[in-house]
Residue frames as qw, qx, qy, qz and C-alpha x, y, z in Angstrom:
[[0.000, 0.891, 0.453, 0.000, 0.00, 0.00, 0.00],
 [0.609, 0.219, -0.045, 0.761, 1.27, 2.70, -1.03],
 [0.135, -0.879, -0.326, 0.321, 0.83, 6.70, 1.05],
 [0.224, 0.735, 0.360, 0.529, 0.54, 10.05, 0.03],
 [0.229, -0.613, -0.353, 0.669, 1.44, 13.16, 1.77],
 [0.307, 0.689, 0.290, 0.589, 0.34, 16.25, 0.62],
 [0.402, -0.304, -0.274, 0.820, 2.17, 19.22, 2.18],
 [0.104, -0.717, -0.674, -0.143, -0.12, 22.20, 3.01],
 [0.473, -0.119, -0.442, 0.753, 0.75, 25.16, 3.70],
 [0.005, 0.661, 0.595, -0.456, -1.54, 27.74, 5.43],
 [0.347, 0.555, 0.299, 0.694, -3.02, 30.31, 3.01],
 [0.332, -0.924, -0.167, -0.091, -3.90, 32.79, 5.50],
 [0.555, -0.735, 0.156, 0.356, -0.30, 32.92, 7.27],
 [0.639, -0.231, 0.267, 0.684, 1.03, 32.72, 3.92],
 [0.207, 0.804, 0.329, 0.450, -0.72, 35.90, 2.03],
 [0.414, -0.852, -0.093, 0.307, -0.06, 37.52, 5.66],
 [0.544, -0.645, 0.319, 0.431, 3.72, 37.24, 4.43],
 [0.355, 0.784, -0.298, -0.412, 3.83, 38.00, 0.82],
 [0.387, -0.233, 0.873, 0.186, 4.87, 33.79, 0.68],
 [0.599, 0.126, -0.424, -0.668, 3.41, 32.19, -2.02],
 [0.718, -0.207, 0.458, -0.481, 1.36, 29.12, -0.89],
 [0.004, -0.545, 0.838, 0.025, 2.63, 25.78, -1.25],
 [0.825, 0.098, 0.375, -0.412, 1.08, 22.54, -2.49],
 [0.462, 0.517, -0.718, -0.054, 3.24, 19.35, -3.44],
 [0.911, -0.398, -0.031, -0.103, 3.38, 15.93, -2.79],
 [0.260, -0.827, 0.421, 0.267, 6.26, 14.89, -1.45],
 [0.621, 0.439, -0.580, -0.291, 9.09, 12.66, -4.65],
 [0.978, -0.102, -0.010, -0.183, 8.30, 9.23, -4.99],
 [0.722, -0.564, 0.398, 0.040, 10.08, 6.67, -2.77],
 [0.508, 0.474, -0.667, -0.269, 13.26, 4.97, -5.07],
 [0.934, -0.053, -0.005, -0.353, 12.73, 1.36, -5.41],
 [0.110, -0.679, 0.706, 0.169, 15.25, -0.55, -4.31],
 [0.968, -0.061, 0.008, -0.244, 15.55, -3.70, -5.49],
 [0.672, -0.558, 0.482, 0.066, 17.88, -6.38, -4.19],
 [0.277, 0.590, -0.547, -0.525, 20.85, -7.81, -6.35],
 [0.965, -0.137, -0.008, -0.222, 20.56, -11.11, -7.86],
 [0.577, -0.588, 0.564, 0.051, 22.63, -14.13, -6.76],
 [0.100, 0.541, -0.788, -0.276, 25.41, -15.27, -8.90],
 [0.947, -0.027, -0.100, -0.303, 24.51, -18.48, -10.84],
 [0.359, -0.513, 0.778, -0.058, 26.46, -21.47, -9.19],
 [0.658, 0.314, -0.606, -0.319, 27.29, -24.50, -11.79],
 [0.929, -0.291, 0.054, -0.221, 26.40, -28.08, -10.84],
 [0.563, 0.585, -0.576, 0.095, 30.52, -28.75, -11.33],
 [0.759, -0.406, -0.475, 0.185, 32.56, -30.34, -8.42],
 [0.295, -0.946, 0.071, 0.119, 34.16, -28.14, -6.05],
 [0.694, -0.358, 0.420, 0.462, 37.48, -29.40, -6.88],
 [0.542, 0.193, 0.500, 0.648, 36.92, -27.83, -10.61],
 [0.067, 0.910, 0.300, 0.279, 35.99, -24.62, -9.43],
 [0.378, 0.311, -0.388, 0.781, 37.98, -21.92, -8.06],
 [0.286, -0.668, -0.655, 0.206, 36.83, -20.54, -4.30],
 [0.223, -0.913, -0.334, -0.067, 35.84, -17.84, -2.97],
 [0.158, -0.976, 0.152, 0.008, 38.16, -15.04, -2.43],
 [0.720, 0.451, -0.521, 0.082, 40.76, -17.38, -3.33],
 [0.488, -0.453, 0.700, -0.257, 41.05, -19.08, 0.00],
 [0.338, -0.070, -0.931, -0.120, 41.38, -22.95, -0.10],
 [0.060, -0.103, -0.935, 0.333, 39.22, -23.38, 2.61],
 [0.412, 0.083, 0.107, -0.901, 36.31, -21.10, 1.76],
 [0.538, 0.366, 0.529, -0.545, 32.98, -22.78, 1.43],
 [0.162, 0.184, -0.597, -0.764, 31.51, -24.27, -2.12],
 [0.767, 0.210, 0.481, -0.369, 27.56, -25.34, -2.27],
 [0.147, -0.141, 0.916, 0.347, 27.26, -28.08, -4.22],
 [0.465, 0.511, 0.653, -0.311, 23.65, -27.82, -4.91],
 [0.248, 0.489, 0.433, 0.716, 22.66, -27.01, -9.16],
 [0.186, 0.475, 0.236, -0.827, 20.96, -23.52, -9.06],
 [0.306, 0.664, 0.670, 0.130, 17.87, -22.52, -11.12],
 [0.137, 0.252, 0.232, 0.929, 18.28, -18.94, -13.07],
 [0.529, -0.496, -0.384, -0.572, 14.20, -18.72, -12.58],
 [0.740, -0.536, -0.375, -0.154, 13.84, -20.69, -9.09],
 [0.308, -0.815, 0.341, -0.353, 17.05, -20.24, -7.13],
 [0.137, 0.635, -0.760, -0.024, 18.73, -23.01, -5.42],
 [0.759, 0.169, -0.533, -0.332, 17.87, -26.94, -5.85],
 [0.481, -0.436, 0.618, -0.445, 17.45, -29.41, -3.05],
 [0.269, -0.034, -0.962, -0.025, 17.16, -33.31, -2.75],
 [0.606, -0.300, -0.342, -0.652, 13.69, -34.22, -2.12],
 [0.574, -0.351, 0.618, -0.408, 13.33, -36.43, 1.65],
 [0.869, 0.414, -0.110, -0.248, 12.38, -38.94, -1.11],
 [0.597, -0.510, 0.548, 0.290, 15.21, -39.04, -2.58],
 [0.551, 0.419, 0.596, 0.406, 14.00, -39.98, -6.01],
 [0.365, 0.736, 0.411, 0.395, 14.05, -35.99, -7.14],
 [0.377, 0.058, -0.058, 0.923, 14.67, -32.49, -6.87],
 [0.026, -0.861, -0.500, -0.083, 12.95, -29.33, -5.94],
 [0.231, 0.146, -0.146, 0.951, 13.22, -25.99, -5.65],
 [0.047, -0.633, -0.642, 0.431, 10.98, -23.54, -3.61],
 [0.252, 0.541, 0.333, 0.730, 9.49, -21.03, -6.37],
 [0.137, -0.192, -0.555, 0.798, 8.55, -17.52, -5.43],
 [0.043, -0.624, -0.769, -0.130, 5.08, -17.13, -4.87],
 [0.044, -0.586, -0.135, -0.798, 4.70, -13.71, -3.67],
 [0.579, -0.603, -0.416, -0.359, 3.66, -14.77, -0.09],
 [0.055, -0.590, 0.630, -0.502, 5.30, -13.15, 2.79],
 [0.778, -0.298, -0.532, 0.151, 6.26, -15.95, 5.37],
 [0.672, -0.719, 0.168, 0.057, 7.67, -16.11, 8.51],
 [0.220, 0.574, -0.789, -0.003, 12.00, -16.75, 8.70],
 [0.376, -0.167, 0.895, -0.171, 12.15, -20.28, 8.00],
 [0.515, 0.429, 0.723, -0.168, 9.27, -21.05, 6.21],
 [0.054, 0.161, -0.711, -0.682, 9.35, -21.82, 2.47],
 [0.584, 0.184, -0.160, -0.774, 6.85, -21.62, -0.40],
 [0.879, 0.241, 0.272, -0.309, 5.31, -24.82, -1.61],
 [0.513, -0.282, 0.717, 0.378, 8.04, -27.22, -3.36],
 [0.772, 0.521, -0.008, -0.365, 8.07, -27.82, -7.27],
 [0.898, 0.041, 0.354, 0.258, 9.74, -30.51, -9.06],
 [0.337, 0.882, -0.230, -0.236, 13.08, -29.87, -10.76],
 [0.858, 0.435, -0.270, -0.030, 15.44, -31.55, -12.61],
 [0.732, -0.598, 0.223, 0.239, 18.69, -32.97, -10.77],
 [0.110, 0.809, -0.574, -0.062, 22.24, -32.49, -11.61],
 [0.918, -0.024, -0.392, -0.056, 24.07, -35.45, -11.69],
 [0.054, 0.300, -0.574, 0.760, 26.31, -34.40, -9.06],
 [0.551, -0.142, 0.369, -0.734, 22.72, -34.27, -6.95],
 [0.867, -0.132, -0.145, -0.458, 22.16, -37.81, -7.85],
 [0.014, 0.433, -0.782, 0.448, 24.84, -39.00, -5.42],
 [0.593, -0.405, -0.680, -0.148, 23.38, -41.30, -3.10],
 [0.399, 0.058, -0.423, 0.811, 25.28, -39.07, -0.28],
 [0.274, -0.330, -0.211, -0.878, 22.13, -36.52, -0.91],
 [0.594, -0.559, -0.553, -0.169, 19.76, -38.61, 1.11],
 [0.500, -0.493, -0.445, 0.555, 21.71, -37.83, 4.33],
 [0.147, -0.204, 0.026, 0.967, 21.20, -34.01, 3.01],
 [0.081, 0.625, 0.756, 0.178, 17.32, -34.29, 2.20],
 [0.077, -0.937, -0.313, -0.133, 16.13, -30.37, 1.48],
 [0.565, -0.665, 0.150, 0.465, 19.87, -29.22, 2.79],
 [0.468, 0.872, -0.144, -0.001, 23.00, -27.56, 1.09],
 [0.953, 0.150, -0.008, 0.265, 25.68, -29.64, 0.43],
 [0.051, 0.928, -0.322, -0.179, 29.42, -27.50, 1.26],
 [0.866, 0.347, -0.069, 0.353, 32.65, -28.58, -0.13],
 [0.431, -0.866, 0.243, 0.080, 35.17, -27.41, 2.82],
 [0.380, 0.613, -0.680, 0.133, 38.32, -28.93, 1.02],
 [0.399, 0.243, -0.818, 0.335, 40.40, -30.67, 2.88],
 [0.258, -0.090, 0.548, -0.791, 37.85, -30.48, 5.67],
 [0.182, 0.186, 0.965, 0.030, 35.41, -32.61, 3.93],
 [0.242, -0.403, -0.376, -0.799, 31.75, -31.80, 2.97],
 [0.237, 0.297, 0.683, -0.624, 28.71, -30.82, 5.36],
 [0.059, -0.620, -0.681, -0.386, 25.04, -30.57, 5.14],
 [0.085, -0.073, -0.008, 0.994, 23.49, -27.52, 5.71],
 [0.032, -0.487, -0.686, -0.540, 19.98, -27.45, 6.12],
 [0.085, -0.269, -0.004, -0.960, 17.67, -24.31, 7.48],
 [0.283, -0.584, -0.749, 0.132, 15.04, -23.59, 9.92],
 [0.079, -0.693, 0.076, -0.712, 14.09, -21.61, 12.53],
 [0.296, -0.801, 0.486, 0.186, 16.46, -22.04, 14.62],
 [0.855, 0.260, -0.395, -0.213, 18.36, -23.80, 11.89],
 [0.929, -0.334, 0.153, 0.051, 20.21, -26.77, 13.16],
 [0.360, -0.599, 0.587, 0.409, 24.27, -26.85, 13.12],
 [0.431, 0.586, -0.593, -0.345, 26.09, -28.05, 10.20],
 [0.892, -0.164, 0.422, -0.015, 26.23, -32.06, 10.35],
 [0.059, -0.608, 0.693, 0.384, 29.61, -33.75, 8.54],
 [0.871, 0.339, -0.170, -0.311, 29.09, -35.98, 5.62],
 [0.910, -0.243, 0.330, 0.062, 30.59, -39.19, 5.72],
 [0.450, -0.103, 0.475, 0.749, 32.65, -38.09, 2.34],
 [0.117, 0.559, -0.181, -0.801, 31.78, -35.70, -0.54],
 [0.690, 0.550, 0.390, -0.262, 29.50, -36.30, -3.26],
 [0.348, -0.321, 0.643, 0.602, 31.04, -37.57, -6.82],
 [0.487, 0.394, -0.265, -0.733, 29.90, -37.75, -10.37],
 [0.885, -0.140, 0.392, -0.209, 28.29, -40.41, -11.46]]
C-alpha cells in the first residue's frame, strides 16, 4: 500500500507574508531492489575456483535454477525441488510450496539422502557438510565423504 502526503501550507499565514502558498506531494520513494545471486554451476568443487581465493572457503554443491534459485534433494530421494517464489510473505524459515526440478548429476549421489532439502558445502580438505535451514536452523552435520559424479 502505497501513502501520500500532501504538504499544506496555510493560506492565511502565507498571504499575511507576501509567501506564495505551497502545495506538493512529497518525490516518490526509489525502489530498491535487491541484487541477484550469482549463478552457481552443478561442477565439483574441486573444478571450481573458491571464494576469495582461500582454499578453505565454502563451495555449495547444490545445481541452481536462473528462474527458481537453489535446488534441493527431495526427503524422497528420487528428485529435486526448488521452492518457487510465490509472492507470499512468510515467517523466517518457512518456504513456499516445493516444485519438481530436474537434478544435476552431481545431486544424484546417493550421499544426498543424508542431506534431504539441505545444502551440500565442499570445505576442502575439511570434507563436505550438510546444511539445512530452519528456525532455529540446526548446526552443520559432517558428511561421511563428498559427493562424486556419477
Amino acid at each position: 500500500m502505497r501513502h501520500r502526503f500532501i504538504i499544506t501550507a496555510s493560506t492565511v499565514g502565507a498571504l499575511a507574508c507576501g509567501q506564495p502558498v505551497v502545495h506538493a506531494n512529497p518525490p516518490e520513494p526509489e525502489v530498491l531492489v535487491p541484487p541477484k545471486p550469482a549463478s552457481v554451476d552443478v561442477k565439483l568443487a574441486s573444478e571450481r575456483e573458491r571464494v576469495a581465493g582461500s582454499p578453505t572457503a565454502p563451495v555449495p554443491l547444490n545445481a541452481y535454477s536462473e528462474k527458481h534459485g537453489m535446488v534441493y534433494k527431495s526427503r524422497e530421494g528420487d528428485k529435486c525441488i526448488v521452492f518457487p517464489d510465490d509472492g507470499v510473505q512468510r515467517n523466517p524459515g518457512q518456504m513456499p510450496p516445493p516444485a519438481d526440478s530436474p537434478c544435476s548429476p552431481l545431486m544424484m549421489d546417493p550421499i544426498w539422502q543424508e542431506c534431504a532439502y539441505g545444502t551440500i558445502y565442499d570445505r576442502g580438505e575439511a570434507g563436505c557438510t550438510c546444511f539445512v535451514g530452519g528456525n532455529p536452523p540446526p548446526p552443520e552435520k559432517p558428511l561421511s565423504r563428498c559427493p562424486v559424479h556419477p
